[in-house]
C-alpha positions in Angstrom: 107.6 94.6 134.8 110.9 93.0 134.1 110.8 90.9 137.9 110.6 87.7 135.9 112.3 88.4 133.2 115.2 85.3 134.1 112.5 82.7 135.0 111.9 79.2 132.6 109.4 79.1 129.9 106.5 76.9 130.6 107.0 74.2 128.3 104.4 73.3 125.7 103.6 69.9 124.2 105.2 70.5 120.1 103.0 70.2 117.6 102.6 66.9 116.0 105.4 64.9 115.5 105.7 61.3 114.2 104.8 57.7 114.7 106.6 58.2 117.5 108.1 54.3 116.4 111.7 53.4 117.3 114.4 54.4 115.3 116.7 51.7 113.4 120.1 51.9 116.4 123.5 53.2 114.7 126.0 51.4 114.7 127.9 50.6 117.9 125.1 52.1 119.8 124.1 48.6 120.8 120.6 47.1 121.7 119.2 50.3 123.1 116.3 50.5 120.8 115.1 47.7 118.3 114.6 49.3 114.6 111.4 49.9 113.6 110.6 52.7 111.2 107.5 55.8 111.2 105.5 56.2 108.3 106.7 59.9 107.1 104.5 62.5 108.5 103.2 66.1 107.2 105.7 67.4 109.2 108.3 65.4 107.3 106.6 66.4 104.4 107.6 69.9 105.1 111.1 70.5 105.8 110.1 69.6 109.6 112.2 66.8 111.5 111.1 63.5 110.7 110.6 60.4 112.6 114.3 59.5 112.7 115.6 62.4 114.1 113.3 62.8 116.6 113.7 59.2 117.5 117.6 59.5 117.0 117.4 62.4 119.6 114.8 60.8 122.0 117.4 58.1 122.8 120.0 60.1 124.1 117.0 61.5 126.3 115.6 58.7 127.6 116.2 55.2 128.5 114.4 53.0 125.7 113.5 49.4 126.2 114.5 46.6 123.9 111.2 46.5 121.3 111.3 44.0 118.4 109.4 45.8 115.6 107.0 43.0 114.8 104.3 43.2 112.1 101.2 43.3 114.1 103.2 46.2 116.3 103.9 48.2 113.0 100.2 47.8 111.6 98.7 48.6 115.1 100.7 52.1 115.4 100.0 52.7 111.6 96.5 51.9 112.1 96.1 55.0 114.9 97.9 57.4 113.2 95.4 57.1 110.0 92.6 56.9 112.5 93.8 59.9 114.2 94.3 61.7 110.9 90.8 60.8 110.0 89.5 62.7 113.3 89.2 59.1 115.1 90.7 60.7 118.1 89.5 58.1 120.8 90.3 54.8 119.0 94.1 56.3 118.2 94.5 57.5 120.9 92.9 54.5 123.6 95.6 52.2 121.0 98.3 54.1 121.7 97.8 53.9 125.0 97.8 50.0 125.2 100.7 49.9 122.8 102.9 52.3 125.3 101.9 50.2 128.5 102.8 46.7 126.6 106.0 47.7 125.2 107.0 50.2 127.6 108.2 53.2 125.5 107.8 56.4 126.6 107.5 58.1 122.8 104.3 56.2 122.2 103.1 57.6 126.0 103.8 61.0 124.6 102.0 60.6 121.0 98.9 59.9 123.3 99.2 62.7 125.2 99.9 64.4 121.8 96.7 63.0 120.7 94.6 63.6 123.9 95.6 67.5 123.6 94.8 68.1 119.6 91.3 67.0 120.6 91.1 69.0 123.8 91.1 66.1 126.1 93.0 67.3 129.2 91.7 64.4 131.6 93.0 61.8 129.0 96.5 64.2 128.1 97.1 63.9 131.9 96.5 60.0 131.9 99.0 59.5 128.8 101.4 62.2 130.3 101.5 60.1 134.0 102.5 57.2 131.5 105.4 58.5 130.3 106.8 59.9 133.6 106.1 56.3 135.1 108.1 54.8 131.6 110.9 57.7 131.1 111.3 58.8 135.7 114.7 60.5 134.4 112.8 62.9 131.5 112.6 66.6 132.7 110.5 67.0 129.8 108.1 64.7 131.1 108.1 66.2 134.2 107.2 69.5 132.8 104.3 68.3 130.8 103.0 66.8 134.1 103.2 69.4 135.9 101.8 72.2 133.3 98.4 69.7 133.7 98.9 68.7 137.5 98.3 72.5 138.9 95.1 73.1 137.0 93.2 69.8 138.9 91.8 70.6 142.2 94.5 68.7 144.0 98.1 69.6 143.6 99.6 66.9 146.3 101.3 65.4 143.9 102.8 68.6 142.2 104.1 69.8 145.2 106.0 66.6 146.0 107.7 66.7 142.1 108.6 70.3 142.8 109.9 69.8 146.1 112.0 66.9 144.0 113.2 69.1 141.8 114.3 72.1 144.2 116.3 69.6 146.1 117.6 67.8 143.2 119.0 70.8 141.4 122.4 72.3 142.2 122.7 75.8 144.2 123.2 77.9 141.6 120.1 76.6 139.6 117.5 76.6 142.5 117.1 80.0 141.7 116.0 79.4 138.4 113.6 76.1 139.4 111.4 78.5 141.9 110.6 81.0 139.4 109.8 78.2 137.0 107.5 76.5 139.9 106.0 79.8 140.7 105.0 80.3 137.1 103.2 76.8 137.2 101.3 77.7 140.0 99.9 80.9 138.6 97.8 78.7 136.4 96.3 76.8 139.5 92.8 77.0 140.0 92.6 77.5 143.9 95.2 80.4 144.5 95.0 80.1 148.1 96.4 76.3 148.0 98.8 77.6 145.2 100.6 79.9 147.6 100.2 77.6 150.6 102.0 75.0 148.1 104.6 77.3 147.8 105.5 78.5 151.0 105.5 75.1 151.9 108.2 74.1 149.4 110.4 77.3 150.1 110.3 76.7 153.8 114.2 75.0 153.9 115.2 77.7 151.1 114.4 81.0 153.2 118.2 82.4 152.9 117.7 82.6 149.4 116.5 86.1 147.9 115.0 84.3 145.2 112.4 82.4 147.2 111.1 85.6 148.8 111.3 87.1 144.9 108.7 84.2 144.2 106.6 84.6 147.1 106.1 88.3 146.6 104.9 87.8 142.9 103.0 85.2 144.0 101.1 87.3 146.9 100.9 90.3 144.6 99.4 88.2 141.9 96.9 87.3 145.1 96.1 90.9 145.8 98.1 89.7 148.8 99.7 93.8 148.9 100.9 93.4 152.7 102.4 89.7 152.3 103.8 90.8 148.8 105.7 94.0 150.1 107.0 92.2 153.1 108.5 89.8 151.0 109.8 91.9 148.2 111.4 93.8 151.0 113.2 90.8 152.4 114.6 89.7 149.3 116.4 93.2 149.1 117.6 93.3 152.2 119.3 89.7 151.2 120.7 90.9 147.7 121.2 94.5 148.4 122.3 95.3 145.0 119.6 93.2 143.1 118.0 94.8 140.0 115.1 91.9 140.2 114.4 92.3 143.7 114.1 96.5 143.2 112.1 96.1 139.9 109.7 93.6 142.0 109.6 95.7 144.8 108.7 98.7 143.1 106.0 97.1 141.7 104.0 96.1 144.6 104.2 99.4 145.9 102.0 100.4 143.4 103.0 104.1 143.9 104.9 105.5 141.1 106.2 108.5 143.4 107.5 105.7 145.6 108.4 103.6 143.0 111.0 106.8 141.6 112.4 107.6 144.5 113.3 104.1 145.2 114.5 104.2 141.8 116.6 107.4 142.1 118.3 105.8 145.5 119.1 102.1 144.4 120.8 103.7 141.1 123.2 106.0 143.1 124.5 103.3 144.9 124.2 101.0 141.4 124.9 103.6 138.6 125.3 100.2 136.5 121.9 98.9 137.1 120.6 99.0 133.2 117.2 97.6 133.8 116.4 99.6 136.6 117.8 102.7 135.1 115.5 101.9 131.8 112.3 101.0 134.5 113.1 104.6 135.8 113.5 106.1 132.6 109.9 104.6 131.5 108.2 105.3 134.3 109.3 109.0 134.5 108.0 109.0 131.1 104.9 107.8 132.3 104.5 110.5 135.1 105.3 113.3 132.2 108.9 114.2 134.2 110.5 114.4 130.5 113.8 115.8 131.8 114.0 113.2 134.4 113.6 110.4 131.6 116.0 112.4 129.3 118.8 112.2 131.2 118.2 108.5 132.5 118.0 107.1 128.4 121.1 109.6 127.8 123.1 107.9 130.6 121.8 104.6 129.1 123.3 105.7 125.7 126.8 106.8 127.1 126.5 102.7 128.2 125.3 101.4 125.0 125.8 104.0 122.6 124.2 101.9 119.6 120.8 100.5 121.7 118.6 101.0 119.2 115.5 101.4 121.8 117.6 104.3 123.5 117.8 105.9 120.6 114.4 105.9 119.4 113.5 106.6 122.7 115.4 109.7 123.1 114.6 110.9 119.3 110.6 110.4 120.7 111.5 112.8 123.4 113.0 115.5 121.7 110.5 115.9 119.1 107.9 116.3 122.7 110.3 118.9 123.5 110.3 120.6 120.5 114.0 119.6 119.8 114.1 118.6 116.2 117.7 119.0 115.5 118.3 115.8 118.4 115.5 114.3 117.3 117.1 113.9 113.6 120.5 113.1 115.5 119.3 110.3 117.5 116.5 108.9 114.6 119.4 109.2 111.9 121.7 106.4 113.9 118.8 104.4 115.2 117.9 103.8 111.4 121.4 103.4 110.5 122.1 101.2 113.4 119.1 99.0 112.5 120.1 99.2 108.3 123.8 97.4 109.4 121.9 94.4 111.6 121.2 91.1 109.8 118.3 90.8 111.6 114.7 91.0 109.6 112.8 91.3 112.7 114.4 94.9 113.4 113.1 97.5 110.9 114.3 100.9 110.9 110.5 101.9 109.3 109.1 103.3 112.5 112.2 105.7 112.8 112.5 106.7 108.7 108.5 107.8 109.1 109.8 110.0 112.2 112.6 111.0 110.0 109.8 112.3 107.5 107.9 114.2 109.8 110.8 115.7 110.6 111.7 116.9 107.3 108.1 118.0 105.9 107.5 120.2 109.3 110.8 122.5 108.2 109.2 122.7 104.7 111.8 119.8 103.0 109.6 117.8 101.3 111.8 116.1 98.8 113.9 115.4 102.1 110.9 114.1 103.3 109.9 111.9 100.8 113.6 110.3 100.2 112.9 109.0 103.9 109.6 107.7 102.7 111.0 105.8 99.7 113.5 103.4 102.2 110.3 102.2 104.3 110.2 98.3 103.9 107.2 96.7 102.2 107.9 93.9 104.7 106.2 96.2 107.1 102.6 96.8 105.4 101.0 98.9 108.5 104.0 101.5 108.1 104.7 100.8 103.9 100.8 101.6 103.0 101.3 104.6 105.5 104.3 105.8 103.8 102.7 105.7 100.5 100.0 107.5 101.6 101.6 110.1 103.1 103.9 110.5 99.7 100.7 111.7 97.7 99.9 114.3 100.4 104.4 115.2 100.4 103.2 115.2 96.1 100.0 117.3 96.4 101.7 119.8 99.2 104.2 119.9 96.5 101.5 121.3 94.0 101.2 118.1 91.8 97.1 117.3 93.0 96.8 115.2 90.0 99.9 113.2 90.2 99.3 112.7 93.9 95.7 111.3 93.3 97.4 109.0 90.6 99.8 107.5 93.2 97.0 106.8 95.2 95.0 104.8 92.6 97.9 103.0 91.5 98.3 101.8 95.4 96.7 97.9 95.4 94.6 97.8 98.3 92.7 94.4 98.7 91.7 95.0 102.4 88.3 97.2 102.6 89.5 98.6 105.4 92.8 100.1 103.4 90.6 101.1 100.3 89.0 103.0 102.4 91.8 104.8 103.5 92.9 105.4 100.4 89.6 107.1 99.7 89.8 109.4 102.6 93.2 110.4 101.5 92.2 111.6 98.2 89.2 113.1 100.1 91.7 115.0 102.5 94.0 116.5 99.3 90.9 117.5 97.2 89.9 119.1 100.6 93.1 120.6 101.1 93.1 122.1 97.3 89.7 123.9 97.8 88.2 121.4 96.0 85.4 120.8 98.7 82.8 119.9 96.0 84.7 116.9 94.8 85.3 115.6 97.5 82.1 115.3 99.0 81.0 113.9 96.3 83.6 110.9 96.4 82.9 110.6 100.0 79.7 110.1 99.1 79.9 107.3 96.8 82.6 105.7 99.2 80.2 105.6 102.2 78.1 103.7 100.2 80.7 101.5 99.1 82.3 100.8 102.2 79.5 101.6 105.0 81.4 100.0 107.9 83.9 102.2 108.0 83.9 104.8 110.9 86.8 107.0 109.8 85.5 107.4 106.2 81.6 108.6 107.8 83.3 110.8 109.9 85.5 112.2 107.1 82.3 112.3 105.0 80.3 114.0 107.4 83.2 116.8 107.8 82.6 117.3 104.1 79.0 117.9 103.9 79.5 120.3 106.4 81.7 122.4 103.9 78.7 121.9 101.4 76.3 123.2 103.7 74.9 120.2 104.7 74.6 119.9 107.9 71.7 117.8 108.0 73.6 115.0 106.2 76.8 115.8 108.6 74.7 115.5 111.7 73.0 111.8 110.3 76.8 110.3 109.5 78.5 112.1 112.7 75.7 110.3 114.9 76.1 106.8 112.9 80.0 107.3 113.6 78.5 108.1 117.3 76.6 104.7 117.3 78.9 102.5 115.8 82.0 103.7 118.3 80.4 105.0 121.5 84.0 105.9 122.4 84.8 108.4 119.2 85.3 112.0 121.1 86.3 112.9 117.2 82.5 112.8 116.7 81.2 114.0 119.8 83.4 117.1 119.1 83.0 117.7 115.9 78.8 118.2 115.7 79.1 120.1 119.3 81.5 122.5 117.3 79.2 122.8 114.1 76.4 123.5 116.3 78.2 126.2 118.7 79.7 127.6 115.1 76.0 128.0 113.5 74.7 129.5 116.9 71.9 126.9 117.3 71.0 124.3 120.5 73.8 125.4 122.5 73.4 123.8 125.9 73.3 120.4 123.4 76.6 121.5 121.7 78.2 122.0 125.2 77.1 118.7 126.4 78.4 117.2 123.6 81.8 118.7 123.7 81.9 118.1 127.3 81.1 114.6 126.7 84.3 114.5 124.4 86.5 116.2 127.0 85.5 114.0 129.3 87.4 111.3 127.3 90.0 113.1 126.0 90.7 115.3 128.9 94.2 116.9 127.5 93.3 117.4 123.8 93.5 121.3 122.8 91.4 121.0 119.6 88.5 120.0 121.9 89.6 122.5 124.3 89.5 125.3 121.8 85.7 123.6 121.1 84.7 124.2 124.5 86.1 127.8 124.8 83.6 128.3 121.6 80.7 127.3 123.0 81.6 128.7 126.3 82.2 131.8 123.8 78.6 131.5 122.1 76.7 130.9 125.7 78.1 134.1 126.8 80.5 132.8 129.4 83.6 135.1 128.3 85.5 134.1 131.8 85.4 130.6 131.1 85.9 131.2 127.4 89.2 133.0 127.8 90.4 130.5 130.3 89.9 127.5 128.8 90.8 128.8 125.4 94.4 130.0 127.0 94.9 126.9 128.4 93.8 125.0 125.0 96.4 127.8 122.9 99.3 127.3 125.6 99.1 123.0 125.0 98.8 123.9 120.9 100.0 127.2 118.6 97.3 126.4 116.4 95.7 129.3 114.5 92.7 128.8 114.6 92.5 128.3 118.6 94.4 131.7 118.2 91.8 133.0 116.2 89.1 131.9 118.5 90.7 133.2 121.7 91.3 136.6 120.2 87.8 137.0 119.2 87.3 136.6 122.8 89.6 139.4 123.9 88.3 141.7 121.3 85.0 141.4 122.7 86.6 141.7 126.5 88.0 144.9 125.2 91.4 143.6 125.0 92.0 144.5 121.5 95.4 145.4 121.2 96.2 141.4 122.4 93.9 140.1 120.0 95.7 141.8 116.8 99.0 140.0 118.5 97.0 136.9 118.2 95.4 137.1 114.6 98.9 138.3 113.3 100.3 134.9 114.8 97.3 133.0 113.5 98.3 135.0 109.9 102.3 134.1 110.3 100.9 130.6 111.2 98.5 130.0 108.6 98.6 132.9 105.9 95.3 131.5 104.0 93.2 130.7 106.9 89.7 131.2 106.3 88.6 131.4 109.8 90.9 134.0 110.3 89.4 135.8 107.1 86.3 135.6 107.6 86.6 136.8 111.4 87.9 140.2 110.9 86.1 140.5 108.0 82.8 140.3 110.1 84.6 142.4 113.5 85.6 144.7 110.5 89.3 144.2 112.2 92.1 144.8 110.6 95.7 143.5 110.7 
């Protein structure tokens, strides 16, 4: 949700900084400080501003008092930091104190607050930071600190008098700005009853304003306040008819996304312009799987912005859903190239060049395929070891095995976790090859080697099952089962051996339906189900649910499975349609082979 998208940051105490000690005054800026220097810190030590620019900017902050930098000042201020740096946090920080109060200056106020919150002290941070408000009244910053500590105590009198300050004190065009920033506070307050209160309270004299009733619906809604928080959101619209935060808020506490798009759909034909409610629409649409609806709301956005990078990858993400490869190279091609001509580090085209990949290797071009690999950016390691990975199985596809497993041991993988991967990889190729033998017996050795890893048992159990083992498969499938309660893979893949082999059926469908159950929409464990429904004798059910599981997925082998089905219905001349698909789909498909061999079917 975007509704506070324009409010302050909270403001957090910086890290350490220096002595906090006075800076030496420049020239012809008169007696406003007394020179007395900071022992250099860590900070200073690396490339970090030092004492004197800190303290140089400091006194165009605040007002400083007149301090004369005597020895026994310099040594007491020395003294704390080294205790402080020795973990002596209470001596530094109780001398600090006493040093602020007798000469006044607000810096050595804050470096006890700074101290107070390295050690976790918030009553004694809150003491220091009441210090420096009461020695710099005119800092903001101060006043921020103080209140980022005031709304977590149990009374927030005095908070609410400093932000009712502070709304009166700023000018009309910035009270906007100071209520979001209050409202943020307060969702930090213990008691959100008094928090609200609080604010009402405060927003009282500003009830014209569409921002105040912005606040109070996020703060009701944040309440479970739904009533309050809709009555409010409301108002703010009717005050700022044409606001995109007071739309974007109120569609969220209507916490109907039907509702939500049609209020969506009507504020942007009035507002064609309205960007962030026209990308809130697009998302959600997304969301509620109306593709075409989101389509046309990121290609309006384009027409706006025709080199958004997030539009682009957004639309290039919906057309490979929709089966539109051609766009989806269109729009990933000029997100990639619009990312290659920023400056920025921070925005990688690496995402879009593995998309770019897929692309290529699913139309059978896998040099294309692997020229998009070779640009991914190291400086991305989740996607660069991905890429490298998926160039041994581009090389192996490519009929090179040995040359592919070679550019898999040649990848350096330190993490257990990655070596791991790497294993299952070479697992998956020599799987792939025919080479079932081999790699069970690497799986093997790597489950030992690496027995934490849930992906590799689970790849190692699939294995033994080629080996006729199923014994071992069903010990490592259960471990997987154990380890990650959640894993439908697993729950799946023994309820399919066992409905495959014809043994302890009614356990194979509860298993399987135990994995539907958490992965509702997924056709492989669709197709599952159909088999088992297949194997208990329930051909109705079969044939329905392996329809639905072959309309979500063209796989073969669901296409295999669900012509079996209609061969034994009778419906034979629909089941050669099928297997001839399945052949077209996958020409070497064993399941295919070995099912007409044993219906004595042929194509």
């Amino acid at each position: 949700m975007h509704a506070l998208k324009y409010a302050l940051a909270i403001v957090t105490l910086s890290a350490l900084l220096s002595a906090c000690a006075v800076a030496p005054p420049k020239q012809g800026e008169g007696d406003t400080a007394a020179p007395f220097a900071a022992p250099s810190t860590d900070a200073e030590a690396a490339g970090e501003p030092g004492a004197d620019a800190i303290a140089a900017t400091l006194q165009h902050e605040e007002k400083l008092p007149a301090v004369e930098l005597t020895s026994d000042l310099f040594y007491k201020i020395t003294k704390a930091e080294l205790d402080f740096k020795r973990g002596q946090w209470q001596s530094a920080y109780v001398s600090m104190m006493v040093l602020a109060q007798q000469t006044r200056d607000p810096r050595l106020a804050r470096r006890s607050a700074e101290m107070a919150l390295a050690a976790k002290q918030g009553n004694e941070a809150l003491a220091a930071i009441r210090l420096w408000r009461e020695l710099a009244p005119d800092s903001d910053e101060a006043v921020q600190y103080f209140l980022g500590f005031s709304v977590l105590g149990d009374d927030l009198t005095e908070s609410e008098q400093v932000f009712a300050q502070r709304l009166n004190g700023a000018p009309a065009e910035a009270r906007g700005l100071v209520m979001f920033q209050m409202q943020q506070y307060l969702l930090r307050a213990k008691d959100k009853a008094a928090a609200f209160a609080l604010m009402e309270r405060v927003l009282k004299p500003y009830n014209t304003m569409m921002e105040s009733h912005l606040v109070l619906a996020q703060a009701a809604y944040a309440a479970d306040n739904r009533d309050r928080a809709l009555a409010e959101a409301r108002r703010a619209l009717e005050l700022k008819p044409d606001s995109e935060l007071a739309v974007l808020t109120l569609a969220q506490v209507l916490g109907d996304g039907d509702a939500a798009s049609q209020l969506f759909a009507g504020f942007l034909k009035k507002n064609p312009g309205a960007r962030e409610v026209r990308s809130a629409y697009a998302r959600l649409s997304v969301e509620q799987k109306r593709y075409d609806v989101a389509r046309a709301q990121f290609e309006q956005m384009l027409k706006d912005e025709p080199d958004n990078p997030g539009t682009l990858y957004a639309l290039g993400i919906m057309s490979i859903q929709a089966g539109d490869q051609n766009g989806a190279e269109t729009y990933l091609r000029r997100f990639v190239a619009v990312l290659g001509e920023s400056d920025d580090p921070e925005r990688d085209p690496s995402k879009g060049l593995m998309l770019l990949a897929q692309i290529a290797e699913e139309r059978g071009d896998f040099d294309g395929a692997l020229a998009w690999l070779d640009k991914v950016s190291a400086d991305e390691p989740r996607l660069y070891m991905t890429s490298r990975l998926k160039r041994a199985h581009l090389v192996a596809k490519k009929g090179d095995l040995e040359r592919a497993r070679t550019m898999l041991h040649e990848i350096a993988a330190v993490d257990p976790a990655e070596q791991a991967e790497v294993v299952q990889t070479e697992g998956q190729l020599l799987r792939d090859a025919g080479r079932g033998a081999e790699a069970y017996t690497l799986l093997a050795d790597a489950v030992q080697r690496f027995p934490d890893s849930p992906d590799l048992l689970y790849d190692f159990a699939l294995a033994a099952e080629k080996q006729n083992k199923p014994e071992e498969m069903e010990a490592a499938l259960r471990k997987v089962m154990a380890a990650v309660p959640d894993n439908h893979h697993a729950y799946n893949a023994l309820g399919y051996s066992l409905a495959e082999r014809g043994v302890r059926l009614d356990e194979a469908y509860a298993l399987i339906d135990k994995a539907l159950k958490m992965a509702p929409n997924d056709p492989y464990i669709m197709d599952s189900m159909g088999w088992v429904q297949f194997r208990l004798g329930r051909l109705d059910e079969a044939e329905a649910t392996l329809r639905k599981a072959y309309g979500l997925r063209n796989d073969a082998e669901i296409a295999v499975h669900l012509g079996e089905v209609l061969w034994q219905r009778g419906k034979r001349d629909e089941a050669l349609t099928l297997w001839r698909e399945a052949r077209a789909k996958d020409p070497k498909s064993d399941v295919l082979r070995d099912t007409l061999a044993r219906l004595n079917a042929s194509l």
